[in-house]
N, C-alpha and C positions, 0 to 999 in steps of 0.2 A: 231841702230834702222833700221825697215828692210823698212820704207821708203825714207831714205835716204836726209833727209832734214840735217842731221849732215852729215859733209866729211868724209870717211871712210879709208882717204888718211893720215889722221895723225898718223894712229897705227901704222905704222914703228917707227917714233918718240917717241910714249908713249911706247913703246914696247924695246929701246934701254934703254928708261930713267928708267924703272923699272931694266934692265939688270944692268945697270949701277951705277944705287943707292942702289940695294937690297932694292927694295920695294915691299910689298903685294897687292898694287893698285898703278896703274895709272889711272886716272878718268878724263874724261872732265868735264869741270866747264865755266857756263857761265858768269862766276864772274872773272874770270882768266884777269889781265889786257892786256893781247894779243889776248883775244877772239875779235874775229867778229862777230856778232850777232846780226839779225835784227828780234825783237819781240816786239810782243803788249804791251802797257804799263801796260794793267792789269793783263797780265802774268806773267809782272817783278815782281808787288805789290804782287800776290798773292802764286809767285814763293818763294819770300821773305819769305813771313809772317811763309810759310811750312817750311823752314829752321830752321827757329827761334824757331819751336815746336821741328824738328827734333833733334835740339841744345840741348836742352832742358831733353829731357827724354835718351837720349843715351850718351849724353856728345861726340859728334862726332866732332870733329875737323874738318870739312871739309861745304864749304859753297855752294856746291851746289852739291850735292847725285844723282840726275835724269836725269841727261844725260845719253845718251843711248850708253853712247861709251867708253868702260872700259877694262884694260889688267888687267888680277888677276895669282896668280902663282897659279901652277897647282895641292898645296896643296889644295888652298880654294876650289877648284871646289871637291876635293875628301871627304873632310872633313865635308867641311858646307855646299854645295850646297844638299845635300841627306839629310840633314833637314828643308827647306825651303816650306814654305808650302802658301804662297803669291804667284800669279799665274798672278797679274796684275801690277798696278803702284806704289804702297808700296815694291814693289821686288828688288827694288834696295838701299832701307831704310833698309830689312831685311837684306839683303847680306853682306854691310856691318856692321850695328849692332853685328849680330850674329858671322859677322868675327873675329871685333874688341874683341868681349868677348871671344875670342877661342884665342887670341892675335896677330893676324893678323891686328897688326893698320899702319902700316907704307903707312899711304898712299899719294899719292902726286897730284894734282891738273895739268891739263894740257889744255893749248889753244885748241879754238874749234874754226871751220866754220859754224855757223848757218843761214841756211834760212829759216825761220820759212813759212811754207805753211798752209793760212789760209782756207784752206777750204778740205786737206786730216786725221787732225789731229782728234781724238778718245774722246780727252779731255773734258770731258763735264761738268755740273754742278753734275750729276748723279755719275760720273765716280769722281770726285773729291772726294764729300761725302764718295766714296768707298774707297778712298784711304785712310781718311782719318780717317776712322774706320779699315782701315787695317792696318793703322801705330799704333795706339792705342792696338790694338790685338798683334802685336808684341812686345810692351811693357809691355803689360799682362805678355805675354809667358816668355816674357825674365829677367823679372826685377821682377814680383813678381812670377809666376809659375816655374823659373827654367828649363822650359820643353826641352830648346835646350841641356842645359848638360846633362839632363836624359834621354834625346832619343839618343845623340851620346853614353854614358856610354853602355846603353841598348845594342845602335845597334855595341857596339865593338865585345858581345856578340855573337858567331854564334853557331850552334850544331857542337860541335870538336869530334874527332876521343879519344876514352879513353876506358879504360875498361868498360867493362857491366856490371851496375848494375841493381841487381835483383829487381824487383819490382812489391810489392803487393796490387792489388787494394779491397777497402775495401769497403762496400754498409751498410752505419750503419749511424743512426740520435743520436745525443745527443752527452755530453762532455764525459758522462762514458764510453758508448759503444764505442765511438771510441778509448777513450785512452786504455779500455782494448782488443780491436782489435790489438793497436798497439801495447802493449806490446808483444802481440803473436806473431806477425808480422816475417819472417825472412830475409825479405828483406830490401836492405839498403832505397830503396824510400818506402814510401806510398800514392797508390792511392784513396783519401777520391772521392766517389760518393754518391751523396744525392738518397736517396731511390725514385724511382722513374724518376732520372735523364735519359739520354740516352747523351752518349758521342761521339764522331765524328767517324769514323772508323781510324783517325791517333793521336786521342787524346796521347795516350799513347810514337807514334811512333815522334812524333814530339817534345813533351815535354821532355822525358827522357836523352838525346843528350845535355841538358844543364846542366845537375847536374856533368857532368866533370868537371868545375869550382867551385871551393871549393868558391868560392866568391855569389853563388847561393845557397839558400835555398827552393823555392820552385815558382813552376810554377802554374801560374793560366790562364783561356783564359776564351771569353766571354759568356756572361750566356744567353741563346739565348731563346724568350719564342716560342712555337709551334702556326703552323698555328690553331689547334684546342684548345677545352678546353672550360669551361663556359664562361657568358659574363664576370663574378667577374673576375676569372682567367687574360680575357683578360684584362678587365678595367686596373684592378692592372700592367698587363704590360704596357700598354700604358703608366700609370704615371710613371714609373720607366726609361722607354727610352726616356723623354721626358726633355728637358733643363730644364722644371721648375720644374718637380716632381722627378727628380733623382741629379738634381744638378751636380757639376764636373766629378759628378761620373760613367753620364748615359752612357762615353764611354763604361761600363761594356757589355753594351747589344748590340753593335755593331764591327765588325772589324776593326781596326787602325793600329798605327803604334806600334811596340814594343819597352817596356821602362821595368825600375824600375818600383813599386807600393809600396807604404807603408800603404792603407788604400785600401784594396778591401775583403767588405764583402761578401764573397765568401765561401757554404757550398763544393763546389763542386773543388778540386785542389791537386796536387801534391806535396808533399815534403817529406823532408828527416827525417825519421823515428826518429837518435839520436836529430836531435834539435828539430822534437815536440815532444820527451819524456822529452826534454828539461825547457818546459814552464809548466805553473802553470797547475796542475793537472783539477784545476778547469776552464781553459781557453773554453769559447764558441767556436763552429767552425768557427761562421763567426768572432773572433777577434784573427786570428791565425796569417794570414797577418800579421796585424796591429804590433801585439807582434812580429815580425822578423826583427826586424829593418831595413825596406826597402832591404832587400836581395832577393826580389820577384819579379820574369821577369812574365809580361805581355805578352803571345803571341798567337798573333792575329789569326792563322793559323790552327787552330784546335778551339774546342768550345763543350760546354755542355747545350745541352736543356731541360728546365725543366721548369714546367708552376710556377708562381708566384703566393705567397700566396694571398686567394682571397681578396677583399674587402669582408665586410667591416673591420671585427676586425682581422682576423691573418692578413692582411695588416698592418692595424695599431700598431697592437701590436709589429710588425717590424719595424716600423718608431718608435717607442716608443724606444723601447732595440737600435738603434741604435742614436735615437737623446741624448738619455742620456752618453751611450758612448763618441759621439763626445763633448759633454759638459764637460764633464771630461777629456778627453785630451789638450781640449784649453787650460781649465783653468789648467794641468799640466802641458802644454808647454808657459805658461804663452802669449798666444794670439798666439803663434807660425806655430800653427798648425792650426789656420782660415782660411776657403776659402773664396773666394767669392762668392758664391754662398747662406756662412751661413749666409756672413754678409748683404746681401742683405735683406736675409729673416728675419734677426734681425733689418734691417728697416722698412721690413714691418708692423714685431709686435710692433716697437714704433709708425708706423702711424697709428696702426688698434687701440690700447690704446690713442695716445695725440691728431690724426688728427681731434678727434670732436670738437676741440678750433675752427678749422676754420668755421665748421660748426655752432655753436652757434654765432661767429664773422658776419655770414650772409653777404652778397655783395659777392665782388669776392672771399672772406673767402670757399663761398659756393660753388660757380665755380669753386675751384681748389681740394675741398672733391671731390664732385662728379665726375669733371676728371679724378682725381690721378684712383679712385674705377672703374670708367670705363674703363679705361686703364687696369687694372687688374686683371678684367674681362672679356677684350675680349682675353686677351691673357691667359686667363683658356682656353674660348670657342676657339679660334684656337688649341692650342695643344688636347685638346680633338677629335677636329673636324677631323686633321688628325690622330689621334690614331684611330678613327673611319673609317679611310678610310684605314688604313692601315689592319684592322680585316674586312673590308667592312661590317661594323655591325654598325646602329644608334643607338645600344643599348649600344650596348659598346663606342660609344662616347659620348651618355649622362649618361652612370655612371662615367665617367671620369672626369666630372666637379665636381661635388659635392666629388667625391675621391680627387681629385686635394687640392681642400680647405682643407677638413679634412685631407691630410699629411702633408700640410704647419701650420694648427692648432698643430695638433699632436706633429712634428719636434720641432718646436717654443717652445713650453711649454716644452718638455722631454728634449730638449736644457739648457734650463733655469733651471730644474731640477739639469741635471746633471752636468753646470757647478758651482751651489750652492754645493751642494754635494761633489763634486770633489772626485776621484780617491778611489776605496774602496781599 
């Protein structure tokens, strides 16, 4: 730590002892019975308590993660540190987490100098909560999203040096027209552009450098909407880029980091010619991904803009075709394929159907209806609000409320649909 309240005199020490044990960490711990350590008693308690969660969801063997004074080999730093994306005091939760599941667990605990200085220290009740929402985001990531394996998989990926293949970009809407584009086709890639789209000027140049990997099937980047366009147009973006109207999936509309995909409904992307003549004749464009069995790099670095269908009904009518979809995959991956985001909204539709008990119940019954409904209403009107600031249009932020609803109605019910139905 760079204020130096830990001795920074011991990493010779921890620095032999990893040499010497073949260890992945050496870690100060202020648990360690040869530590010196003089701290507040409610930092001990509440230093504690964090351990015991930390225990808990990672299965870390280790009893004290947040000291600032750690020797790590010089794999982890190349490996896992380029996936870490905790910037504060959860960072050294993540580090090792993430390491230990890459299997870097050998780790060892070592004596520390502590002088706790009360009054240079950052720690505050603000800063705790943060942390403690960013240790929970790390176990999102890592324990149910998978994200740290899909983004080092992703990023082993680079554009290599291979023969040039030739590749044909194709400007056609519908399942027929493209498939009989593609038959005509004589290139080994094809490049699907939605009518109307406009592509980056390295779309093509940046993309085609990864299909030298026979392990790739096709590239998709993100779907970007224009500063112009109607207010529908925008509104509908707005919901789309927006946590609550686009769900897990809204990273589509903005830059990130490059991974795998296995669900990006996407008209606009590149692949390889033999495996979509491959797939069912009758496959939609946007369920082309999906049908590739996760073989689809995300990247980030190039991008296709194209305005969104507007509100109210071609919106809808695309939260429809895709809530049904998704209802049909759960229920063939038998729950497998749930995010959180659907399951969320699959509470909301049991509180918007059974929450009226509380309300008929009356007293606090009725304080916690009308809560829960205010609550989830202002965070309509905030993402509206800045969707609206984002198009600097109040118009397009008050049609974004009422779009907002009607896609979480929509989704909900085509959900329900399509997981009754299941898989045609």
């Amino acid at each position: 730590d760079a204020d130096l309240d830990l001795d920074p005199g011991a990493l010779p020490g921890y620095l032999a002892a990893a040499e010497r044990e073949g260890l992945d960490f050496a870690i100060g711990s202020k648990r360690h019975p040869d530590s010196d350590v003089h701290y507040p008693r409610s930092r001990v308690v509440a230093s504690w308590m964090y351990q015991q969660l930390v225990r808990v969801l990672f299965r870390l063997d280790v009893r004290d993660t947040q000291v600032g004074l750690k020797v790590f080999r010089r794999e982890v730093a190349e490996q896992v540190l380029p996936l870490l994306l905790v910037k504060r005091y959860a960072f050294d939760v993540e580090l090792l987490a993430v390491s230990r599941a890459f299997g870097y667990g050998r780790v060892k605990e070592m004596p520390i100098e502590l002088d706790y200085r009360f009054t240079g220290s950052g720690v505050r009740s603000a800063a705790v909560a943060n942390a403690l929402l960013d240790t929970l985001a790390v176990f999102y990531r890592l324990r149910i999203l998978g994200h740290y394996h899909r983004a080092a998989r992703a990023g082993s990926w680079s554009p290599a040096e291979g023969p040039h293949l030739e590749t044909t970009v194709v400007e056609a809407e519908g399942t027929a027209a493209r498939r009989a584009a593609a038959e005509q086709a004589q290139g080994e890639i094809i490049a699907f552009l939605e009518p109307g789209a406009r592509c980056s000027a390295n779309w093509l140049a940046a993309a085609e450098p990864f299909f030298s990997s026979d392990e790739i099937d096709a590239v998709v980047t993100p779907q970007l909407a224009p500063a112009g366009g109607t207010d529908r147009e925008q509104a509908a973006a707005v919901i789309a880029e927006s946590r609550l109207g686009g769900g897990s999936l809204n990273f589509r509309f903005k830059p990130g980091r490059i991974r795998f995909v296995s669900d990006f409904p996407a008209t606009s992307f590149l692949v390889r010619r033999d495996r979509f003549l491959e797939l069912d004749p009758e496959t939609p464009p946007d369920e082309v991904v999906r049908r590739l069995d996760g073989r689809t790099i995300y990247l980030p670095e190039a991008s296709v803009t194209i305005p969104r269908a507007p509100l109210f009904a071609p919106h809808l009518a695309r939260i429809r075709a895709y809530g049904r979809a998704r209802g049909a995959l759960v229920r063939s991956r038998k729950g497998a394929a749930a995010r959180g985001s659907t399951i969320a909204l699959a509470l909301l539709a049991v509180w918007t159907l059974g929450g009226w008990a509380l309300l008929l119940a009356g007293g606090a019954g009725t304080d916690i209806w009308l809560g829960a409904w205010a609550a989830y209403l202002l965070a309509i009107c905030a993402a509206a609000f800045f969707g609206g600031l984002r198009f600097s249009s109040v118009r397009v932020g008050l049609l974004a409320v009422p779009g907002l609803l009607l896609t979480h109605a929509f989704y909900a019910t085509s959900f329900v649909s399509g997981f009754l139905r299941g898989p045609s």
